[in-house]
N, C-alpha and C positions, 0 to 999 in steps of 0.2 A: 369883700363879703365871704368868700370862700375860704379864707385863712379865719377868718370868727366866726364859722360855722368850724370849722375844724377844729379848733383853739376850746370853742365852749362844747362840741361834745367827749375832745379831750379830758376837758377839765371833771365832765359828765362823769365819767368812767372812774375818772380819780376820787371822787370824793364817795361811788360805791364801794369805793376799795379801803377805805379811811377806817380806823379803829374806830366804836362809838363813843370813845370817850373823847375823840377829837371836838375840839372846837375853837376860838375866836384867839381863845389865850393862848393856842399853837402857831397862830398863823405868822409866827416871823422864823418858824424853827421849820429846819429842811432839813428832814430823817435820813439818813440812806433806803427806809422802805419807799420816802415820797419822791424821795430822786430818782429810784429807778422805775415809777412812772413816766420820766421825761420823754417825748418824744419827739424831738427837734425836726424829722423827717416828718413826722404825720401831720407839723404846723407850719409846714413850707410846703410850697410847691416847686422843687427843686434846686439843684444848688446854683450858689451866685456866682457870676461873672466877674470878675474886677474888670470895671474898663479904665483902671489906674495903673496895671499891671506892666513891668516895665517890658514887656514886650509891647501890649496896646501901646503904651507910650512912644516905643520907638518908631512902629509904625505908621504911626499918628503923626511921628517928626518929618520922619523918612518915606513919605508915598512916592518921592519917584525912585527909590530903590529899587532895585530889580527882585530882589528877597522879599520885600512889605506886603505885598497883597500874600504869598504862602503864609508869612510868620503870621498874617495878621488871620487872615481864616483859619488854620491850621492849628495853630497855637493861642491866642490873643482871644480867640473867638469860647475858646474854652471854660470851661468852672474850675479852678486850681484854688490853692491855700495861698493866704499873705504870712508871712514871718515877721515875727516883730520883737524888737530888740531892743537896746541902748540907741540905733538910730530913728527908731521910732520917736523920738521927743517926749512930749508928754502922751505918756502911755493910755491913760487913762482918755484923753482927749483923742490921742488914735484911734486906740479901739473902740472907743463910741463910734467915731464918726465911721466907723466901717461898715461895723455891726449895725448901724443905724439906716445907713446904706442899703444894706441887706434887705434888712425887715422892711422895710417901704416898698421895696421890690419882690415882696415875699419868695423871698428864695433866703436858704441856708447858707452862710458864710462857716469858710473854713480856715483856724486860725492856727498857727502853731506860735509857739511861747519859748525865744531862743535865747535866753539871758541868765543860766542859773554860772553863779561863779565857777572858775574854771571851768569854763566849756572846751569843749573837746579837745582834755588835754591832752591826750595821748595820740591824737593825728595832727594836732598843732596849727592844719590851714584853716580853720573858722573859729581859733582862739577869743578868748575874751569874756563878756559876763556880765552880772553888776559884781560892783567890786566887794561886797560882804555877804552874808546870807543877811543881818537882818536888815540891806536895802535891798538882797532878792525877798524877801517877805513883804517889805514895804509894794515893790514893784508887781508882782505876782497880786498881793488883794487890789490894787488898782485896776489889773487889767480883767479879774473876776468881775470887780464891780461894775466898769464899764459895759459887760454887755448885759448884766443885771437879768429880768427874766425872759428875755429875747432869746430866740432859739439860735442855738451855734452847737458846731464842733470846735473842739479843741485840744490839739495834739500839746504835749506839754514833754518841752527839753528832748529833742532830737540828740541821740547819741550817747545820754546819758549813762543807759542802762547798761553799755556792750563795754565800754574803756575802762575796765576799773584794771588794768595791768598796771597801770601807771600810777593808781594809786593808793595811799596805807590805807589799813581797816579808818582811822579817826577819819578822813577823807570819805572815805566810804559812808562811813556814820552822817557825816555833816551832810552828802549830797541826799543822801537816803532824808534825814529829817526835814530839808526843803522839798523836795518832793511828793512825801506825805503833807507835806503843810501846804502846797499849792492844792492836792487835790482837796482838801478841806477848804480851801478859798472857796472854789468853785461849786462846790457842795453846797454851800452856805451862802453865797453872792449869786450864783446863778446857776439857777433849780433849773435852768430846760436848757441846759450844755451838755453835751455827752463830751466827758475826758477821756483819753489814749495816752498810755504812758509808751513811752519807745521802746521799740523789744528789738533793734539792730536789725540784720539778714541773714540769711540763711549760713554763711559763711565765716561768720561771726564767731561765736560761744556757742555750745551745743544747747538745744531745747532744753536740757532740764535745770542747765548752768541758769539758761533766762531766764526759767519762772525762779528760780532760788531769789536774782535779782528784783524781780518784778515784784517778790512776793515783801521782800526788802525796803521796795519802795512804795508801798500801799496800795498794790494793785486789786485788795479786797473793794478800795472804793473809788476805783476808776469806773469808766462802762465797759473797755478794754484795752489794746494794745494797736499800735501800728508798727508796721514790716516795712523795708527795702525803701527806707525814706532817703533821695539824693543818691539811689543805686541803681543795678541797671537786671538784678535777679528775674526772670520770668517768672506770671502767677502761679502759674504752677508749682515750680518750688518754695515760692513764699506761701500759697496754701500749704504743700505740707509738714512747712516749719511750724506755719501757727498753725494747725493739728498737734503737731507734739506739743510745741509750747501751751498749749490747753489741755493735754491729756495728762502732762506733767505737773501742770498746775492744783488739775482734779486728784491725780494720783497722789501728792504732798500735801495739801493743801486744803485738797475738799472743794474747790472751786473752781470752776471754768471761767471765761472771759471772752467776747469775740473778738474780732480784730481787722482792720483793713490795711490795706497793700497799695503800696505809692507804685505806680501803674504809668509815670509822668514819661519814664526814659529805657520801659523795660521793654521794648517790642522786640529788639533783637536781644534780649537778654543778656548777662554780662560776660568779657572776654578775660575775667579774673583781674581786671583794673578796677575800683574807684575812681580816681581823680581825674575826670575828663579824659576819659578813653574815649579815641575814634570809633567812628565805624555803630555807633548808638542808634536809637530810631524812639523814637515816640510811641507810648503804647495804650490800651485802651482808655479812652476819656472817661472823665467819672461818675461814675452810677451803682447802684446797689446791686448786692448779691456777686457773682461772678466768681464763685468760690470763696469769698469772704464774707463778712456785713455789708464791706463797700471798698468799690474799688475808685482810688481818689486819686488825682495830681497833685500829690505836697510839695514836691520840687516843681520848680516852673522850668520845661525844659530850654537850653541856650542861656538860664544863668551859670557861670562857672563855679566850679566845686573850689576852686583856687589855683596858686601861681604850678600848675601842672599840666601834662599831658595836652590836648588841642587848646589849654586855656591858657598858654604859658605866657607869664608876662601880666595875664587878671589876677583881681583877688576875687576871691569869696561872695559870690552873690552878683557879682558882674555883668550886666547881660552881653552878651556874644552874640548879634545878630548871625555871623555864618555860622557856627556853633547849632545854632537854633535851625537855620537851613535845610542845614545836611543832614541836621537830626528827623528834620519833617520825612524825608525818605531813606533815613537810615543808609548818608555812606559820609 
């Protein structure tokens, strides 16, 4: 009852706000003015838990481990993002049944969308993709339409925006025009999503390099940007990125955008490694404001970054139970 009280005096507001020439023969077109009434937070009560999550899971396998009861309170117990790929299967039937998950348990599911061709070319350890753009098109409107008008976040292509060293302007073009074309999926398939397009770390491309990027890849109609996603930057410094990176935006551009900060693995903040640097810790669990829109887990910490640093020998997304451990108190 408390999510249809919210939902209808949500809706209440929207339609004071509605041009008067709106009516019936509108209702299957979502404007950018009616998207950015969505408010996925004011139609949940919090964000969701995965109890599929491969840490729940391993702890789940593993109770008489000596690690299990930490990872599983610590970690497992937590509100994080699922990643969803090429091992996702049918996409479309994933993402429903996650999303669908969610909403029954009226809490906000948090998704990121990691399948645009050549992915991360230029670091090479979470290689891969759909293999053309017009089966990332295909792939991208199924997983829009799967969570349909259910409320969600959705982070879209991790890493995208920061690697263009590697590649030509026609490269550039092609990622750029998937991109814009995902966030119009979701514009169009599912009106109460807020999208983030990845804006890298602090350490990255400088702020005004990003919004040039961001602005490249239709960040006029995302809702905004995530930071320090799979890094280990303190909020702090990723607040003051994405400060520039929105003052840079407003200054070129004319437009600002919010933004949140992946919070999963930055408590000791970073020792100037990526790839499975020791010595990590686990940093504020996810909730609103804290110097951003929202401070989220998009990496689940104890998966590995790849065959590197305390993860040598994993691939990409692996979960590391002592990884996960040592991460709980940071040594």
């Amino acid at each position: 009852m408390r999510r249809l009280l919210r939902t209808l005096a949500a809706s209440a507001f929207a339609c004071l706000l509605l041009p008067l020439s709106a009516g019936p023969g509108n209702a299957t077109t979502t404007t950018p003015a009616a998207a950015a009434l969505a408010d996925p937070i004011g139609m949940t009560s919090g964000f969701y838990t995965d109890p599929h999550s491969n840490p729940a899971v391993w702890a789940a396998a593993d109770p008489g481990d000596g690690r299990a009861a930490a990872i599983r309170d610590n970690i497992a117990s937590r509100p994080m993002a699922r990643w969803f790929g090429a091992w996702s299967g049918d996409i479309g039937a994933s993402v429903g049944a996650y999303v669908g998950a969610a909403d029954a348990a009226d809490k906000l599911p948090v998704l990121i969308a990691y399948n645009i061709p050549g992915r991360d070319a230029c670091g090479g350890h979470s290689g891969g993709g759909a293999g053309t753009p017009a089966a990332y098109r295909t792939w991208i409107s199924a997983f829009a339409s799967a969570i349909g008008s259910r409320p969600a976040l959705v982070v879209i292509e991790p890493d995208s925006l920061g690697d263009f060293s590697c590649l030509d302007q026609a490269r550039i073009d092609e990622r750029n025009g998937m991109l814009r074309g995902a966030l119009a999926e979701f514009r169009n398939r599912a009106p109460n999503t807020w999208t983030y397009l990845d804006a890298g770390n602090p350490a990255w491309i400088s702020a005004s390099t990003m919004a040039q990027h961001l602005e490249g890849a239709g960040a006029r109609e995302a809702h905004g940007f995530s930071l320090n996603i799979s890094n280990y930057f303190t909020t702090g410094e990723n607040t003051s990125y994405g400060n520039a990176i929105s003052s840079a935006l407003s200054a070129s551009y004319g437009y600002t955008k919010p933004y949140v900060i992946d919070t999963s693995r930055n408590g000791n903040g970073s020792n100037g490694q990526w790839c499975n640097p020791g010595g990590r810790k686990t940093g504020t669990p996810s909730q609103t404001g804290g110097g951003a829109e929202m401070l989220l887990w998009l990496k689940t910490p104890g998966e590995s970054d790849g065959n590197c640093g305390v993860g040598g020998g994993s691939a990409a997304g692996q979960f590391l139970p002592e990884v996960a451990y040592k991460m709980i108190f940071g040594y």
